[in-house]
MILO-975529 format. One line per 8 residues: number of its first residue (from 1); their letters; for each residue x, y, z of N, C-alpha, C. Coordinates in pm, whole numbers, plus 50000, padded with zeros to 5 digits. Atoms other than C-alpha are relative to their C-alpha. Example, Ala and Ser with C-alpha at 12.3 -4.5 7.8 and 13.67 -1.06 7.14 Angstrom:
2
1> as> 50089:49881:50000:51230:49550:50780:50090:50120:50000 ~ 49918:49881:49994:51367:49894:50714:49923:50109:50073 $
This chain:
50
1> xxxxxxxx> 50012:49895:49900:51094:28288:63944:50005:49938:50140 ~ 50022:50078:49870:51133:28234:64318:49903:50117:50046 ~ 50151:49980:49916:50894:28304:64588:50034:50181:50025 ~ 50034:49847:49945:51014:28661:64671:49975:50085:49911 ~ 50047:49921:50080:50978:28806:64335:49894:50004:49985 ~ 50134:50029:50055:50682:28615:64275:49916:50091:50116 ~ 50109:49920:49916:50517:28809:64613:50028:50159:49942 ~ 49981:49896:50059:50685:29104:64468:49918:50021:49900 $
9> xxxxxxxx> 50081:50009:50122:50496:29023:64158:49896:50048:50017 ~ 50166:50052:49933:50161:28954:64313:49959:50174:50061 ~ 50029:49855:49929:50184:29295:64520:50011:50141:49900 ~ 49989:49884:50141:50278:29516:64200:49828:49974:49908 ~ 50120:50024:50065:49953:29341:64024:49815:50034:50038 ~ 50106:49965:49887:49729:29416:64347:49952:50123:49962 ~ 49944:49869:50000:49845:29759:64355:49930:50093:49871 ~ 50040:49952:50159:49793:29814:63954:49790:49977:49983 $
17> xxxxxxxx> 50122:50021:50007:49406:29696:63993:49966:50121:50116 ~ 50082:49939:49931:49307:29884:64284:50041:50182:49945 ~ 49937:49871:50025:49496:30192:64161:49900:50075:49834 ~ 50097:49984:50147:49298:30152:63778:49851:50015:50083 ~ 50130:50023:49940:48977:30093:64035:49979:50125:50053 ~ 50024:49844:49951:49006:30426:64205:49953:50145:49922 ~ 49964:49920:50113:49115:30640:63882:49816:49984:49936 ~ 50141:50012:50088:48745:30490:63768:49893:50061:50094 $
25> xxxxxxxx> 50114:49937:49888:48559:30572:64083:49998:50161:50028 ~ 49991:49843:50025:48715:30961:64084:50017:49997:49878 ~ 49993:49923:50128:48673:30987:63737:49809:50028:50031 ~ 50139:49952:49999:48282:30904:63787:49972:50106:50060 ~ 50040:49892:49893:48269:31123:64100:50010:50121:49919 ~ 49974:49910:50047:48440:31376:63895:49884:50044:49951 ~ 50115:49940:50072:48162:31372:63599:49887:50035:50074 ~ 50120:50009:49910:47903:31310:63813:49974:50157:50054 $
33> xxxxxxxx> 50000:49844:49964:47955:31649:64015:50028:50087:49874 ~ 50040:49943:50071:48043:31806:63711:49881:50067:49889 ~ 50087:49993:50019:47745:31765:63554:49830:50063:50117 ~ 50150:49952:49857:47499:31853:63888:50075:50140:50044 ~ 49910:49875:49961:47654:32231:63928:49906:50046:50130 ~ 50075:49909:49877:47447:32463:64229:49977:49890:50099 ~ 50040:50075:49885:47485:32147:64451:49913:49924:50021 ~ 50086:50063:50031:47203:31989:64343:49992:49877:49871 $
41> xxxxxxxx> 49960:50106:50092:47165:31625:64225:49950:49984:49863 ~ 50025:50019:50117:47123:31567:63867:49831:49927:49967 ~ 50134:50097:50017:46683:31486:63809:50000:49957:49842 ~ 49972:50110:50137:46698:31213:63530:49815:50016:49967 ~ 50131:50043:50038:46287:31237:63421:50020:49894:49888 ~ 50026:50139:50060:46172:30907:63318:49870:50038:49948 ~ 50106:49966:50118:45856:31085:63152:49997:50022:49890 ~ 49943:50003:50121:45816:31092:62826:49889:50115:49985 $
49> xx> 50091:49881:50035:45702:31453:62699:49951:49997:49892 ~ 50038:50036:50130:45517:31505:62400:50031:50106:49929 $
């Protein structure tokens, strides 16, 4: 390979990570709000009921 594919390379591989990195960050956002509906954040209780 020479050097201009190889930056070609390099910039397609960049590209492919931050692009999989996003897709993960609006997928959470997605659930995330899906799950908390009336605008209000999701309360996780850490008590244990009996």
């Amino acid at each position: 390979m020479n050097q201009q594919s190889d930056g070609r390379a390099l910039i397609i591989y960049i590209g492919a990570i931050t692009l999989v990195g996003l897709l993960i960050v609006c997928g959470s956002i997605i659930s995330f709000n899906a799950s908390g509906r009336n605008d209000e954040p999701v309360k996780i209780s850490t008590e244990v009921k009996p």
